[in-house]
N, C-alpha and C positions, 0 to 999 in steps of 0.2 A: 762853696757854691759849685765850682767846678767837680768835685767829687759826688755831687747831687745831681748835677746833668749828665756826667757818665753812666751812674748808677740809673739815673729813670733813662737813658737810651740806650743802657743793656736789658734793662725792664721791658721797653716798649721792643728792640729786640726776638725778647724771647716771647711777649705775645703776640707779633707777628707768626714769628714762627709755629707757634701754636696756633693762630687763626688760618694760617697755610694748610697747617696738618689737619684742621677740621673742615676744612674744605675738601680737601683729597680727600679725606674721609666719607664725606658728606657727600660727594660726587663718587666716589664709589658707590654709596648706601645706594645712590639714586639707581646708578645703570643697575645694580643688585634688584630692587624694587620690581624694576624693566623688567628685567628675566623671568622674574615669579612670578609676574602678572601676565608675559608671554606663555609661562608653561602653565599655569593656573587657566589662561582660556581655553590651551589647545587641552589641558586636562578635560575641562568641560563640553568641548567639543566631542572629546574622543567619548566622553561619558553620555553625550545625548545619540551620538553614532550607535555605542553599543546598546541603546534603552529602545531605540527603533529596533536592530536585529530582535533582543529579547520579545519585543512585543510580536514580531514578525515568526519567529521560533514558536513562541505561544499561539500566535494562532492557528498556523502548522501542525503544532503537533494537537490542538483541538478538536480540529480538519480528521487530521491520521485518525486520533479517538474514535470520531462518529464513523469514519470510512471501517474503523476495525468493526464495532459494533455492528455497523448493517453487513459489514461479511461473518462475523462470528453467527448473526442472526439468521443469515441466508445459508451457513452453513448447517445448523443446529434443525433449521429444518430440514434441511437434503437430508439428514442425520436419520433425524424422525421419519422423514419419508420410505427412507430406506429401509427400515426396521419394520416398518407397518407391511413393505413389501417383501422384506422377507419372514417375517410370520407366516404373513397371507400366503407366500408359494412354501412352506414347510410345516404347513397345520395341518397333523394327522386328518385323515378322514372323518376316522372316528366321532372325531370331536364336531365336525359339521354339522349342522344339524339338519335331519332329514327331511326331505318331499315328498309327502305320500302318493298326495293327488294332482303331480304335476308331471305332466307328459312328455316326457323325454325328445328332447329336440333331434328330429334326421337329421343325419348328417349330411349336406350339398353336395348334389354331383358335379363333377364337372362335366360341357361337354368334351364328345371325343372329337379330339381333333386329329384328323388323319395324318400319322407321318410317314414320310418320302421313303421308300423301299430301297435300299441299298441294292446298286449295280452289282452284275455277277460278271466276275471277269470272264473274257471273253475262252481262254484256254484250260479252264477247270473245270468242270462238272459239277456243279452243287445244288442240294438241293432246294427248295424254297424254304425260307424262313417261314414259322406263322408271324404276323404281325401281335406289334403287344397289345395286350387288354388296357384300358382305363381303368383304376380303380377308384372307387369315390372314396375321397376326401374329405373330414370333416374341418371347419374353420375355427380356427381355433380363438375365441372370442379374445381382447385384451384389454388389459387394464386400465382406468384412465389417468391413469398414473407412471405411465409405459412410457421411457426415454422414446423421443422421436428415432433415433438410431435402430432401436431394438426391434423391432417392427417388420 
């Protein structure tokens, strides 16, 4: 009997010992658990972070799209514009097509406006200028298509 109580209290023993070691174990597993469910939410954190940028980048570059379009569009007309004006100032004559019975516009005079006679120094001799003539002017109609600058 004595050899039966030795024997079951190295038995009971070694499953102490083994109930020890699934504990450590098991409180490992646990704090283990802790960690991945810490990194597992800052994962998901960090993943709804960057799902705002993207969405915020997407709208951005939407934005830039339509902003490109209305300049490609505003440019393609200046484009157009430009080409219509230069035609229009490098189309042979020839090609125009003529006005029999339309009456050639005078050209606008301007008036004269009297200008200041230049002083004759007092120790030279000279003799008088004639004053200049006016000559008229024709105006020269423009485009309505004419940069405000050029004018």
């Amino acid at each position: 009997m004595t050899q039966q109580l030795q024997s079951m209290t190295r038995d009971l023993a070694g499953l102490r010992q083994a109930v020890e070691q699934l504990n450590v174990t098991q409180e490992k597993l646990v704090h283990d658990n802790e960690n991945v469910a810490r990194q597992l939410k800052t994962g998901r954190e960090e993943l709804a972070r960057n799902n705002r940028v993207i969405d915020d980048v997407k709208g951005i570059q939407i934005q830039m799209a339509r902003e490109s379009q209305t300049l490609t569009d505003r440019l393609n007309a200046n484009q157009e514009q430009l080409a219509r004006a230069t035609a229009n100032a490098s189309a042979p004559k020839e090609m125009m097509p003529e006005v029999t019975n339309a009456i050639p516009e005078k050209p606008k005079v301007m008036q004269e406006v009297p200008l200041p006679r230049p002083r004759q120094s007092a120790n030279v001799a000279q003799p008088p200028k004639p004053a200049p003539i006016a000559r008229p002017q024709a105006i020269k109609p423009q485009p309505s298509f004419a940069w405000p600058w050029s004018r």
